[in-house]
C-alpha positions in Angstrom: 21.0 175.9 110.2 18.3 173.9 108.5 20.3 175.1 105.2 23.6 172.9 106.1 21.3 170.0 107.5 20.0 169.6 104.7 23.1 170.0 102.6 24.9 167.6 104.9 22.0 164.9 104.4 22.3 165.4 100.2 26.5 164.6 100.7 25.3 161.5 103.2 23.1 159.9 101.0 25.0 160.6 97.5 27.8 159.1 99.7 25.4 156.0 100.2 24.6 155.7 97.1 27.8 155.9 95.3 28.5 153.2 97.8 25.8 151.1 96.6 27.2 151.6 92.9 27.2 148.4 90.4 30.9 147.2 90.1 32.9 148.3 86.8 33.3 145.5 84.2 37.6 145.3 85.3 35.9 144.8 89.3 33.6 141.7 87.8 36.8 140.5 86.0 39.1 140.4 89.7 37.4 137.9 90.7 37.6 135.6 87.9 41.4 135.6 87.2 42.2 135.6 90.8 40.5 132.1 90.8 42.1 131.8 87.3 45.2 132.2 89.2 44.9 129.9 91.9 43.3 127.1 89.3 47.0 127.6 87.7 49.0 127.4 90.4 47.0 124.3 91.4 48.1 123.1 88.5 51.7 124.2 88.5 52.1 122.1 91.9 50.6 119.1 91.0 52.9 119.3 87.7 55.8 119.9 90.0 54.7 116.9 92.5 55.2 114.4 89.8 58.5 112.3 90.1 61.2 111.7 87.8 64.7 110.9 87.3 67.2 110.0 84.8 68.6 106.9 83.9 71.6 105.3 81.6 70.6 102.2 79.5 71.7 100.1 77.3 68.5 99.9 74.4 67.7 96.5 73.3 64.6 97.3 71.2 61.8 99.8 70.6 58.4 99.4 69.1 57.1 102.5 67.5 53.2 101.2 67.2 53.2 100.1 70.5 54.7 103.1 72.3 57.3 101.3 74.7 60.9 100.8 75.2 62.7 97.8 76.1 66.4 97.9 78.2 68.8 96.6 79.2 68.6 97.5 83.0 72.0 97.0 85.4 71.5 93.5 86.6 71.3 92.5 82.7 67.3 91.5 82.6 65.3 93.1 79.5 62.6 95.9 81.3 59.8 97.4 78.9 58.5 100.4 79.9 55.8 102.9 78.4 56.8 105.9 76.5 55.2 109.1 76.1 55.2 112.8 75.6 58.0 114.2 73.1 60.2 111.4 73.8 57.5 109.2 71.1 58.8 111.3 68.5 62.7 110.8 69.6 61.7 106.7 69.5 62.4 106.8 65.9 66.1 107.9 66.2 66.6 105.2 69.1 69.2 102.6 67.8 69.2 98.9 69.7 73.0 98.4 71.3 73.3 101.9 72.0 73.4 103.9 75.4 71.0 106.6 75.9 69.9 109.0 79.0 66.2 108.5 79.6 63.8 110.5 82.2 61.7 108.5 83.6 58.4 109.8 85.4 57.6 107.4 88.7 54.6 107.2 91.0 54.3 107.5 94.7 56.2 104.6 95.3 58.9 105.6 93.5 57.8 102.8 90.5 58.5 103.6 86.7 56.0 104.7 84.9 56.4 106.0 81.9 59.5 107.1 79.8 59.0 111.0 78.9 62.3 112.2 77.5 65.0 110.3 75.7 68.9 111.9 74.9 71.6 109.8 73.4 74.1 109.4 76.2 77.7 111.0 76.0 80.3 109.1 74.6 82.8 108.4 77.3 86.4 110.1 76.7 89.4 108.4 76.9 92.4 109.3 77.8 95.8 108.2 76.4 98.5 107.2 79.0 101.8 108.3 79.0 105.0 106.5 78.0 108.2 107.5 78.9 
């Protein structure tokens, strides 16, 4: 009897002490990329909170030093705006007179901010009419 007490106390305490263990290298590492993780989808979010939409202009100039945009907005007043990101390099290619699709990213208020993307607009088609 004293033979599986003590046998049963040897299991308990190698149980306890396997228990007690130092955690693996790939244990110390879960803990890091799950806050990795969250520190990206944080980011993710706030990328996806930020407002834009597109807009048809006419261009009535651009400055390639100075990073802006003037247009030609519906009413007919001139609007310079700020432009940024990978529409800067599609500023050189941007003729005055000419209609183009830009993306525009806002703020809270829904206020331009910033021009980010810029595509020449499609050519409307027209159609021929008919004589009989």
């Amino acid at each position: 009897m004293k033979k599986a007490a003590l046998l049963l106390s040897f299991v308990f305490v190698a149980g306890v002490a396997g228990a007690h263990e130092t955690p693996k290298a790939s244990d110390a590492k879960a803990p890091a990329a799950a806050a990795e993780s969250k520190a990206t989808a944080s980011t993710h979010a706030a990328k996806a909170a930020v407002k834009t939409h597109k807009v048809e202009a006419e261009v009535v100039s651009t400055d390639a030093a100075a990073k802006t945009i003037t247009l030609k907005s519906e009413t007919g007043e001139n609007k310079t705006a700020p432009v940024e990101g990978k529409a800067i390099a599609e500023l050189k290619t941007v003729k005055a007179g000419e209609k183009y699709t830009l993306t525009c990213r806002d703020n809270e208020a829904g206020e331009h901010q910033a021009i980010t993307n810029i595509a020449k607009a499609p050519a409307v088609k027209k159609t021929a009419t008919k004589t009989k």
